[in-house]
C-alpha positions, 0 to 999 in steps of 0.5 A: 407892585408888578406894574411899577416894576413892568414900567420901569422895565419898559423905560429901561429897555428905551434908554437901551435902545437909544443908546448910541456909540460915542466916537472918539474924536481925538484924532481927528482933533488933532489932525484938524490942528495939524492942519491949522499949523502948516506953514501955509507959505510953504504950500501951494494955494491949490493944495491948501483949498483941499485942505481948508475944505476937508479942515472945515468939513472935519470941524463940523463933524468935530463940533457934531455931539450927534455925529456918527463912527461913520462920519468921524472915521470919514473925516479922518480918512478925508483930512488925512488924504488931503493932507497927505496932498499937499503940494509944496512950493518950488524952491529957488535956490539961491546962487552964492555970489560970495565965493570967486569962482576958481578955474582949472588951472589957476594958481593965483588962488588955493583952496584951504583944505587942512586945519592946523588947529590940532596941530597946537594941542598935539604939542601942547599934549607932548610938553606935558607928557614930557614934563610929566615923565621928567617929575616921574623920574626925579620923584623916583630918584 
C-alpha cells in the first residue's frame, strides 16, 4: 500500500513541477487587430514595415501555446512601441476654387453674415400670444 501511495506522490510532485504559468494573451490579441485595422493609406510605407514586423513577430508568439510571460509581455510592449510609431502621411489640403476671392474694399460683392429665419418664428410666436391673450379676455368677459 505505502508503495501505491509513494508512486503517486513522486508523479504528483512532476506534474507540479511541470506545471507552468499560462499567460494571458488578450491584449496582445487585440493589439495585433488593432493592427490589422489601420487605415494602411493613411501611413507611411516606413512606418507600416515597423509594423507588419512586430504584427507577425506578436503572431507568433500568439499562436505559441509554449510561449512564455516573458515573450508576450515583450511582444506587447514591441507592438505597441510600433504602433505608438506611425507616421501618418502629409495632408494636402486642397484649395477652394468655389468661392471668389473678395478684395478690401469692394462693394460689388457682400458677405452674408445675418439669418433672418428666426425672424419668422419670433412673429409667428407674437400673433399667438396675441391671439391667445385676445381668447383669454373674452372668455373672462
Amino acid at each position: 500500500m505505502q508503495e501505491e501511495v509513494d508512486e503517486v506522490y513522486s508523479e504528483l510532485v512532476r506534474a507540479f513541477v511541470n506545471l507552468r504559468l499560462k499567460p494571458n494573451k488578450d491584449l496582445l490579441s487585440g493589439l495585433i487587430n488593432q493592427a490589422n485595422g489601420l487605415n494602411r493609406a493613411n501611413y507611411t510605407s516606413a512606418s507600416l514595415k515597423v509594423v507588419d514586423a512586430e504584427v507577425a513577430k506578436a503572431t507568433e508568439v500568439l499562436n505559441n501555446p509554449e510561449a512564455t510571460v516573458e515573450e508576450v509581455e515583450t511582444a506587447i510592449i514591441a507592438l505597441t512601441k510600433a504602433l505608438e510609431g506611425l507616421v501618418a502621411n502629409p495632408i494636402n489640403p486642397s484649395v477652394d476654387t468655389s468661392v471668389p476671392e473678395i478684395k478690401p474694399g469692394d462693394t460689388t460683392a457682400g458677405v452674408k453674415t445675418g439669418d433672418n429665419s428666426l425672424i419668422g418664428i419670433f412673429a409667428s410666436l407674437s400673433v399667438l400670444s396675441v391671439a391667445g391673450l385676445s381668447l383669454l379676455r373674452k372668455k373672462e368677459n
